[in-house]
mmJSON file of the N, C-alpha and C atoms, coordinates in Angstrom:
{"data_MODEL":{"atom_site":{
"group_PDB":["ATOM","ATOM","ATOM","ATOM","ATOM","ATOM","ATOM","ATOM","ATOM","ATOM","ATOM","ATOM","ATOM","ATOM","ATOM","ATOM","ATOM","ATOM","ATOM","ATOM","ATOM","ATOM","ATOM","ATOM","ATOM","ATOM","ATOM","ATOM","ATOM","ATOM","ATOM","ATOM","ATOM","ATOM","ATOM","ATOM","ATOM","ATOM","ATOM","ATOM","ATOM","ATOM","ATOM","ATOM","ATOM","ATOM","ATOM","ATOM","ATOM","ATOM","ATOM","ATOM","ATOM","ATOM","ATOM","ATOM","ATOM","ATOM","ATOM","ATOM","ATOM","ATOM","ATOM","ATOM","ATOM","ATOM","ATOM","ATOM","ATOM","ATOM","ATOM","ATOM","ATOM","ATOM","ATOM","ATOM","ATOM","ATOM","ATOM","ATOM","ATOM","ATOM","ATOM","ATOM","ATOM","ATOM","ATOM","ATOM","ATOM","ATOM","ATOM","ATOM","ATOM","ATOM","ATOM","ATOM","ATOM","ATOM","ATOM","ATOM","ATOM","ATOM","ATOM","ATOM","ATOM","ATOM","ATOM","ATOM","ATOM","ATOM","ATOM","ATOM","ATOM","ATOM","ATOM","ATOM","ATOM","ATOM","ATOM","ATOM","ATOM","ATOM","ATOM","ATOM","ATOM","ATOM","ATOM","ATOM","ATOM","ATOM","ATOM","ATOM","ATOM","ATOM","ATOM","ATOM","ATOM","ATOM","ATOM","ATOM","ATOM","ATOM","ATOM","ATOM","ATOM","ATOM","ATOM","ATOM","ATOM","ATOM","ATOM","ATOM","ATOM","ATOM","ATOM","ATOM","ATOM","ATOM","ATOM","ATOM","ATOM","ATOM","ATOM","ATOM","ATOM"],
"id":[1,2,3,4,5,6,7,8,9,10,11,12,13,14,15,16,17,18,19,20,21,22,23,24,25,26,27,28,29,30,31,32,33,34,35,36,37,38,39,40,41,42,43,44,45,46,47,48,49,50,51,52,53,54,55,56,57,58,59,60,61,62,63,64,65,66,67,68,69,70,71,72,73,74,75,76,77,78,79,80,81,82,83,84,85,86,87,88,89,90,91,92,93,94,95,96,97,98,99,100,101,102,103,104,105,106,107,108,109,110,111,112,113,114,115,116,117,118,119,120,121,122,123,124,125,126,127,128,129,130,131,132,133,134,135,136,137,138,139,140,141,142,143,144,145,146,147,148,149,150,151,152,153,154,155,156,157,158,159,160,161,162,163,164,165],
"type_symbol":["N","C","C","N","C","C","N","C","C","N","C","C","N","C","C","N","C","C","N","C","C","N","C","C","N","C","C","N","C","C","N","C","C","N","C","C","N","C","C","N","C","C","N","C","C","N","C","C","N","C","C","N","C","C","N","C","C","N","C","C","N","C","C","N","C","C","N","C","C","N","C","C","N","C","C","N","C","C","N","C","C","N","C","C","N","C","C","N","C","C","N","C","C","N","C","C","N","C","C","N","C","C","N","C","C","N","C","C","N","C","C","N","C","C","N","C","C","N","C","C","N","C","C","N","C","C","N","C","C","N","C","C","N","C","C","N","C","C","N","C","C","N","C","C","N","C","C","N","C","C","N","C","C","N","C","C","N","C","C","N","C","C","N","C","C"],
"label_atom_id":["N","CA","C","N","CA","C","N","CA","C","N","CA","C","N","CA","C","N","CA","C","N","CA","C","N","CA","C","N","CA","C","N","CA","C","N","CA","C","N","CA","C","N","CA","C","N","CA","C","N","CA","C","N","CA","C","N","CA","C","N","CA","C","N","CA","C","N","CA","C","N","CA","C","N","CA","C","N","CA","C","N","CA","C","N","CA","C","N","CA","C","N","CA","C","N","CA","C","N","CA","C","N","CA","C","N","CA","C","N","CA","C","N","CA","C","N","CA","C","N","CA","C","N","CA","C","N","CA","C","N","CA","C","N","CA","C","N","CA","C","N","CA","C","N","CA","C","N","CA","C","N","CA","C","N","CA","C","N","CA","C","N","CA","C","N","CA","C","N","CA","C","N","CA","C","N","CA","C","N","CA","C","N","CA","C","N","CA","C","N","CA","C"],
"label_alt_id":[null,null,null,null,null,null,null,null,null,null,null,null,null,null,null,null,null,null,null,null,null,null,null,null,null,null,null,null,null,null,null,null,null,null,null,null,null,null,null,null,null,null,null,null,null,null,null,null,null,null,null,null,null,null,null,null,null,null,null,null,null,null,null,null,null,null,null,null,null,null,null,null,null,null,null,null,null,null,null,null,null,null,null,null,null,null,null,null,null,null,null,null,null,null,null,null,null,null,null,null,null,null,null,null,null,null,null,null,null,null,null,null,null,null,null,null,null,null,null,null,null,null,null,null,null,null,null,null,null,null,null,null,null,null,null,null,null,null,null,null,null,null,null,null,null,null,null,null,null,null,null,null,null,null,null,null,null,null,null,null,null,null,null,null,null],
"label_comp_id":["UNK","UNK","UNK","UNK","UNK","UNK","UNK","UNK","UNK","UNK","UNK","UNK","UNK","UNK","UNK","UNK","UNK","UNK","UNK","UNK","UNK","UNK","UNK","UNK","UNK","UNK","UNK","UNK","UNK","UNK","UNK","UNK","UNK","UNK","UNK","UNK","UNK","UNK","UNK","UNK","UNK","UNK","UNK","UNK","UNK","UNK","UNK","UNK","UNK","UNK","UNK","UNK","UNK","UNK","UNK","UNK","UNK","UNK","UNK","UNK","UNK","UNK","UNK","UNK","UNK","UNK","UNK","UNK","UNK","UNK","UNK","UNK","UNK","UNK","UNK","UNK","UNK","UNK","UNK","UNK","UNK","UNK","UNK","UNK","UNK","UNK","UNK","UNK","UNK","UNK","UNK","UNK","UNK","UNK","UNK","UNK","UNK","UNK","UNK","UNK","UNK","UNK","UNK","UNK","UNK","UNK","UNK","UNK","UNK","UNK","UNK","UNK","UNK","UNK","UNK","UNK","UNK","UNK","UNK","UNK","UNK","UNK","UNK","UNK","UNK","UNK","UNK","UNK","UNK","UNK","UNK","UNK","UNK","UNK","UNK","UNK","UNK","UNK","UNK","UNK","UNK","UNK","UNK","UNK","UNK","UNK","UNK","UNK","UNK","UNK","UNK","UNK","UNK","UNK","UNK","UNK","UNK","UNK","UNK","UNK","UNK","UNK","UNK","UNK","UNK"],
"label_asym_id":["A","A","A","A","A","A","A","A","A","A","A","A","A","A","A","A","A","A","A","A","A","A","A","A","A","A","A","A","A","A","A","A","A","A","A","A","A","A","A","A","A","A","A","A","A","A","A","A","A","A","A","A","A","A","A","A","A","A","A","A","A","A","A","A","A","A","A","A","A","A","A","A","A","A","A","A","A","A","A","A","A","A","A","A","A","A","A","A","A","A","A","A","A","A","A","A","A","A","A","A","A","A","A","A","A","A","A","A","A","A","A","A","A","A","A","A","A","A","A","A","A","A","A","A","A","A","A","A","A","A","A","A","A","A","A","A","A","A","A","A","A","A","A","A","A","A","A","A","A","A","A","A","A","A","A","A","A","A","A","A","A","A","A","A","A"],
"label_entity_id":["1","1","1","1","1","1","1","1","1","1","1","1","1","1","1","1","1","1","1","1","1","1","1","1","1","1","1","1","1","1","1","1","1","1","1","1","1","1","1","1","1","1","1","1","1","1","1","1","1","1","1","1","1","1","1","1","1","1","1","1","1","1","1","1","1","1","1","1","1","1","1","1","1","1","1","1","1","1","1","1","1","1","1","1","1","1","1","1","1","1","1","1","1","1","1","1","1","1","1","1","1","1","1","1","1","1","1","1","1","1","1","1","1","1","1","1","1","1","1","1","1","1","1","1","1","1","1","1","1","1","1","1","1","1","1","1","1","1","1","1","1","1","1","1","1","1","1","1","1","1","1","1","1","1","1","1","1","1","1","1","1","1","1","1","1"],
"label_seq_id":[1,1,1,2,2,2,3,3,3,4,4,4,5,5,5,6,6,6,7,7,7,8,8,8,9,9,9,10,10,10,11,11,11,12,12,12,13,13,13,14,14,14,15,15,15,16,16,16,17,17,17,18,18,18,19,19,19,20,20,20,21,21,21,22,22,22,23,23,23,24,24,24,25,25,25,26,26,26,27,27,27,28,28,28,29,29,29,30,30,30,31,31,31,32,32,32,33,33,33,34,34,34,35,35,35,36,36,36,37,37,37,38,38,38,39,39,39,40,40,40,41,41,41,42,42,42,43,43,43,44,44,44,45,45,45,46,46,46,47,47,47,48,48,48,49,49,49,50,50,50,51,51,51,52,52,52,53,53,53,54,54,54,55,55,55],
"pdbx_PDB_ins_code":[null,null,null,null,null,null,null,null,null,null,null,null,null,null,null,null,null,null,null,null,null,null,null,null,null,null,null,null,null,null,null,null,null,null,null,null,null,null,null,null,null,null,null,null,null,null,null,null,null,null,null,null,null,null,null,null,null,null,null,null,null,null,null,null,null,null,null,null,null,null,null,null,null,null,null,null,null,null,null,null,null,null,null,null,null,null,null,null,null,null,null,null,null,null,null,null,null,null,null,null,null,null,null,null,null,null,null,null,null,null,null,null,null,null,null,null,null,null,null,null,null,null,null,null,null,null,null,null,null,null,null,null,null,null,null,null,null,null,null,null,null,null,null,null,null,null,null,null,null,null,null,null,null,null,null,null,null,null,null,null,null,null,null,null,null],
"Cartn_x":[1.921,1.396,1.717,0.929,1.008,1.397,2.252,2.737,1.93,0.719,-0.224,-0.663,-0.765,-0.929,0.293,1.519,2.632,2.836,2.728,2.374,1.221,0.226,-0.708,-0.426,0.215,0.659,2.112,2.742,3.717,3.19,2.032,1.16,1.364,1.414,1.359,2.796,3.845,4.939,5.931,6.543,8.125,8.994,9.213,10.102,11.686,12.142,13.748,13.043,12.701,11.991,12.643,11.746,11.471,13.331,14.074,15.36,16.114,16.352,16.959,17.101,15.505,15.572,15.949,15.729,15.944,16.914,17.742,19.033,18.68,17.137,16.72,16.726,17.476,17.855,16.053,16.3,15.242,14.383,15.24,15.011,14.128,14.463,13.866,13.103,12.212,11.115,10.547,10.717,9.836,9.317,10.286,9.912,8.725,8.744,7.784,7.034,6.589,5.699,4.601,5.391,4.72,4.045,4.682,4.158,4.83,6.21,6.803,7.674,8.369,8.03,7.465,7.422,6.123,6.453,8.108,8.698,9.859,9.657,10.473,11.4,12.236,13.033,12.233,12.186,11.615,12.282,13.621,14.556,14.181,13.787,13.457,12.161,11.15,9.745,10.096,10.594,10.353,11.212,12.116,12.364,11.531,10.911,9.871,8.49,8.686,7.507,7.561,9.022,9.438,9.187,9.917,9.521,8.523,7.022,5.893,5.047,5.441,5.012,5.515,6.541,7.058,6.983,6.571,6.482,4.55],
"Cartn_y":[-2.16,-3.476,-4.363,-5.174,-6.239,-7.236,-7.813,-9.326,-10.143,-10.264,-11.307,-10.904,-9.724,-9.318,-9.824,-9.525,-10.471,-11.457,-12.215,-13.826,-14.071,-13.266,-14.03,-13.88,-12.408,-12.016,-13.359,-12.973,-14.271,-15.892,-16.023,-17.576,-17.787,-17.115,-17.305,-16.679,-16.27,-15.881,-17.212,-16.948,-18.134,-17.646,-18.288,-17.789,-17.649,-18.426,-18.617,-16.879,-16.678,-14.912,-14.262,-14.427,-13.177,-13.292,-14.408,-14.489,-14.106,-14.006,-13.711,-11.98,-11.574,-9.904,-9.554,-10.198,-9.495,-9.562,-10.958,-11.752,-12.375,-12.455,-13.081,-14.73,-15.078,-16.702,-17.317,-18.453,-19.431,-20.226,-20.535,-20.892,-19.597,-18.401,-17.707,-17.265,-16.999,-16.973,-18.055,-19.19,-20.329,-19.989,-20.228,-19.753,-19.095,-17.412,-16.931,-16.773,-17.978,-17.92,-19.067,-19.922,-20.855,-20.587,-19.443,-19.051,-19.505,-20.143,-20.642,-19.267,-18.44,-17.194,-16.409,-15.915,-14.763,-13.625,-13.122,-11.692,-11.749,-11.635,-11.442,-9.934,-9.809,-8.758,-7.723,-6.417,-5.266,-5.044,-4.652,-5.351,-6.142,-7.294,-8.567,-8.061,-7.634,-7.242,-6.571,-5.409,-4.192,-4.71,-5.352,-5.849,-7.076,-7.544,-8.391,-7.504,-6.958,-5.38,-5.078,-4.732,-4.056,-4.529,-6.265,-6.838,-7.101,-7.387,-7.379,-6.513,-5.277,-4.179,-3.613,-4.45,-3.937,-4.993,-6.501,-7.628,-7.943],
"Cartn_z":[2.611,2.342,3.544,4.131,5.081,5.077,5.533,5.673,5.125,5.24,4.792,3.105,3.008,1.64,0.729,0.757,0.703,0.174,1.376,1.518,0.158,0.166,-0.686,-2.024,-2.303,-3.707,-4.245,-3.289,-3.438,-4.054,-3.39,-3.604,-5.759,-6.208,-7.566,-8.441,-7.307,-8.444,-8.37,-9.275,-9.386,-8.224,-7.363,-6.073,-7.05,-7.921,-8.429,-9.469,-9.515,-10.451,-9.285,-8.549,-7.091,-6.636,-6.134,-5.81,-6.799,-7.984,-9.095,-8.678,-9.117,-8.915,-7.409,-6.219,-4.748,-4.488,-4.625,-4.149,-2.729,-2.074,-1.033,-1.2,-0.671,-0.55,-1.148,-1.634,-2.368,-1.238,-0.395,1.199,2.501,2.41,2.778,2.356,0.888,0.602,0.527,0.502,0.794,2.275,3.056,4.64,4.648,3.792,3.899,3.48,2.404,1.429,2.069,2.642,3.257,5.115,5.236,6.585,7.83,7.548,8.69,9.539,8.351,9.008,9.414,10.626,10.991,10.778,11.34,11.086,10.564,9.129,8.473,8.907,7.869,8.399,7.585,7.664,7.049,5.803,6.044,4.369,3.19,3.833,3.128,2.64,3.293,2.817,1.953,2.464,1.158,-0.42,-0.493,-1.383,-2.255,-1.447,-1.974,-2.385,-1.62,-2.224,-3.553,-3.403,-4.642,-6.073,-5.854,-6.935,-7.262,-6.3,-6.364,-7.398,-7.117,-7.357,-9.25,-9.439,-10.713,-11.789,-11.023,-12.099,-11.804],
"occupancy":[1.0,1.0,1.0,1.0,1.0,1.0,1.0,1.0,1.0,1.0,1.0,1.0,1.0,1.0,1.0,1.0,1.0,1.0,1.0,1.0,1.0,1.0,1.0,1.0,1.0,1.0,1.0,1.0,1.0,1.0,1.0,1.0,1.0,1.0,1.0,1.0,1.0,1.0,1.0,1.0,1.0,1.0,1.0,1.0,1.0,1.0,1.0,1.0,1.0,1.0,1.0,1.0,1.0,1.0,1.0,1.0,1.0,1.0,1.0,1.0,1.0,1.0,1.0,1.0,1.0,1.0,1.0,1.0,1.0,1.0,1.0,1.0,1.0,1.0,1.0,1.0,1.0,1.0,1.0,1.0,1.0,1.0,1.0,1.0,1.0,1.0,1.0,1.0,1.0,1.0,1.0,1.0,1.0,1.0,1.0,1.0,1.0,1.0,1.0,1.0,1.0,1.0,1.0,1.0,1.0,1.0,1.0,1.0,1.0,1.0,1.0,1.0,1.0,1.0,1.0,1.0,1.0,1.0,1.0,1.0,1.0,1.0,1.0,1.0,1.0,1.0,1.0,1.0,1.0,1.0,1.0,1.0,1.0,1.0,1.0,1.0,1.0,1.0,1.0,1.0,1.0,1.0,1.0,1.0,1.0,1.0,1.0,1.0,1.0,1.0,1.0,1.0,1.0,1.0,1.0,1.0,1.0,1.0,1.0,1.0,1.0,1.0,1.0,1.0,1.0],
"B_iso_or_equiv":[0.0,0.0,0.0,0.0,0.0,0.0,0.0,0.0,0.0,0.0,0.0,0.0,0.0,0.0,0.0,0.0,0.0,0.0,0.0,0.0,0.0,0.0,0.0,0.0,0.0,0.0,0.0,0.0,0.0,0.0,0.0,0.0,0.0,0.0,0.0,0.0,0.0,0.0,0.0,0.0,0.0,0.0,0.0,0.0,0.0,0.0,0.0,0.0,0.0,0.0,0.0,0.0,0.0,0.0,0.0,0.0,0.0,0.0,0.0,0.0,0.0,0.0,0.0,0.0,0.0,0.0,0.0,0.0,0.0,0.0,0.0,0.0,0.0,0.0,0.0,0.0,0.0,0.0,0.0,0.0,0.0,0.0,0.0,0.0,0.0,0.0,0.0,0.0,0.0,0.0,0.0,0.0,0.0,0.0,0.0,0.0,0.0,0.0,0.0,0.0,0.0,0.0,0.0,0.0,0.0,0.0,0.0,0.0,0.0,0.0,0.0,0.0,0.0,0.0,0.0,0.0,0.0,0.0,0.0,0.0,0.0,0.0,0.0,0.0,0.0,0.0,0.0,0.0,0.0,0.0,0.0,0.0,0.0,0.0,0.0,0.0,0.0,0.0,0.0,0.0,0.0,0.0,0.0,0.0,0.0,0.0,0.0,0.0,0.0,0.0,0.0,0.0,0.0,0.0,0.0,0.0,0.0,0.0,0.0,0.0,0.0,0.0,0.0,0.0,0.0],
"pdbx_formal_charge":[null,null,null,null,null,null,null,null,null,null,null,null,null,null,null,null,null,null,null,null,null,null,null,null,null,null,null,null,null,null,null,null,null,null,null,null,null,null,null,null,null,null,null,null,null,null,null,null,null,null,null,null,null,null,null,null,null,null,null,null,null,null,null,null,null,null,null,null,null,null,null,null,null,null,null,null,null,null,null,null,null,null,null,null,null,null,null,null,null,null,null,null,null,null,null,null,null,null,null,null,null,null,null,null,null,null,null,null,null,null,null,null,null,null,null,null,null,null,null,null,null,null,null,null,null,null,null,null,null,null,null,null,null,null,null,null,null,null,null,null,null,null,null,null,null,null,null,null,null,null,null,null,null,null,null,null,null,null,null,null,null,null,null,null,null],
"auth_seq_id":[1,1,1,2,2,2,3,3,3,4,4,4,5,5,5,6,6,6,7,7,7,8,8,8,9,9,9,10,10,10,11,11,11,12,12,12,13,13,13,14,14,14,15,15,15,16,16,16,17,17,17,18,18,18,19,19,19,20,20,20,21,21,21,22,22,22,23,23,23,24,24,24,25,25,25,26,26,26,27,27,27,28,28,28,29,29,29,30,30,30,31,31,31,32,32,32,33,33,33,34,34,34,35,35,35,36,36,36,37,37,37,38,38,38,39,39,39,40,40,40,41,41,41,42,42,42,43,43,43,44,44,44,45,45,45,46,46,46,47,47,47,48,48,48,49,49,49,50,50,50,51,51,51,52,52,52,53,53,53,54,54,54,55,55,55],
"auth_comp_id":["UNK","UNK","UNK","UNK","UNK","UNK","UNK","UNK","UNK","UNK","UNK","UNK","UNK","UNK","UNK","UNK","UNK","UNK","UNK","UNK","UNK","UNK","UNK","UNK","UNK","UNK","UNK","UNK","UNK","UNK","UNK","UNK","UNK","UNK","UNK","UNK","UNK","UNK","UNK","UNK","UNK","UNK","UNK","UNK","UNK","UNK","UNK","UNK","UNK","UNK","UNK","UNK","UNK","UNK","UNK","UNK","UNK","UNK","UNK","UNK","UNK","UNK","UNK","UNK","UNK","UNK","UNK","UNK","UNK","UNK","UNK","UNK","UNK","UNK","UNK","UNK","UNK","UNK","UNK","UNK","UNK","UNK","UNK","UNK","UNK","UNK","UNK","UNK","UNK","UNK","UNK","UNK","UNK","UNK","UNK","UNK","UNK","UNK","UNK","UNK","UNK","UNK","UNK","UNK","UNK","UNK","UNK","UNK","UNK","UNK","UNK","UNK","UNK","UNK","UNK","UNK","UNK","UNK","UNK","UNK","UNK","UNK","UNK","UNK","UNK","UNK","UNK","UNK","UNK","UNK","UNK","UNK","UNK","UNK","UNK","UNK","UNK","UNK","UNK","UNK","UNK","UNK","UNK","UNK","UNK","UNK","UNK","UNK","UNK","UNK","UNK","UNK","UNK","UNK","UNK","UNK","UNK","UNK","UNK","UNK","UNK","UNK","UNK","UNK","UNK"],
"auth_asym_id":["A","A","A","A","A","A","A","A","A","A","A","A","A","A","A","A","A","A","A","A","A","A","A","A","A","A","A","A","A","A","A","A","A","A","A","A","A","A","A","A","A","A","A","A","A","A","A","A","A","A","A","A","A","A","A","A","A","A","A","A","A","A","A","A","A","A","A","A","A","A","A","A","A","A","A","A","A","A","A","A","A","A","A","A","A","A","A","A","A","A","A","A","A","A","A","A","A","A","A","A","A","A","A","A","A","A","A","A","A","A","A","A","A","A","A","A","A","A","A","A","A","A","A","A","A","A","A","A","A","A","A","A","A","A","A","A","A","A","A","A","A","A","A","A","A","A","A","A","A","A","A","A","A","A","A","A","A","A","A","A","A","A","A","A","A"],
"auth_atom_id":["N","CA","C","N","CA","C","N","CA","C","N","CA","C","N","CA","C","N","CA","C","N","CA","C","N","CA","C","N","CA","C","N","CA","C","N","CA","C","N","CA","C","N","CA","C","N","CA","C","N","CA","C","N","CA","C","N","CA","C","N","CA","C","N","CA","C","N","CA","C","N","CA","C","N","CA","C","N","CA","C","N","CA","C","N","CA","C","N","CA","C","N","CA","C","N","CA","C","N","CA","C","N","CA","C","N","CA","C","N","CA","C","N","CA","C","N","CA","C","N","CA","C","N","CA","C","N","CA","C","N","CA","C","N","CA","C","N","CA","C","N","CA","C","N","CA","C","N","CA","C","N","CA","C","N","CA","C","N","CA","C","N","CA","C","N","CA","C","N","CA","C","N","CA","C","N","CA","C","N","CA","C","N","CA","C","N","CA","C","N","CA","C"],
"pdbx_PDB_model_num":[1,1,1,1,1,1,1,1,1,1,1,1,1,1,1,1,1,1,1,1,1,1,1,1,1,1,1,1,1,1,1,1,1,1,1,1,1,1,1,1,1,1,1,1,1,1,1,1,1,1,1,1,1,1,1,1,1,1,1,1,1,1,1,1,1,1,1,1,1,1,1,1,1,1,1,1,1,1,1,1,1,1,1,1,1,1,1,1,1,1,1,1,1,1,1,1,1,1,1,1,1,1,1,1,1,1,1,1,1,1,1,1,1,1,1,1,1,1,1,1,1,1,1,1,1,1,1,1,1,1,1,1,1,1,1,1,1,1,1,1,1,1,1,1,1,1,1,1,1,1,1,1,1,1,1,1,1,1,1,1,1,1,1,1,1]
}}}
């Protein structure tokens, strides 16, 4: 899955959901939800993957 795919799936979840299940700071998915990040860490993705993928 692509960064931008991501980003867009992200556009409609509860970020305090997504931080709860990842433990990725509330502040760093904003970052990358909003696009101020460009490269996130690969870590950070796949865990945001993860939860993506199972909620």
């Amino acid at each position: 899955m692509e960064l931008d795919e991501v980003v867009k799936k992200m556009q409609h979840r509860n970020l305090t959901a997504i931080h709860r299940y990842t433990g990725i700071s509330f502040n760093t998915l904003h970052l990358i939800k909003t696009g101020k990040t460009k490269n996130p860490h690969i870590k950070t993705v796949e865990k945001i993957i993860d939860y993506l993928e199972k909620h």
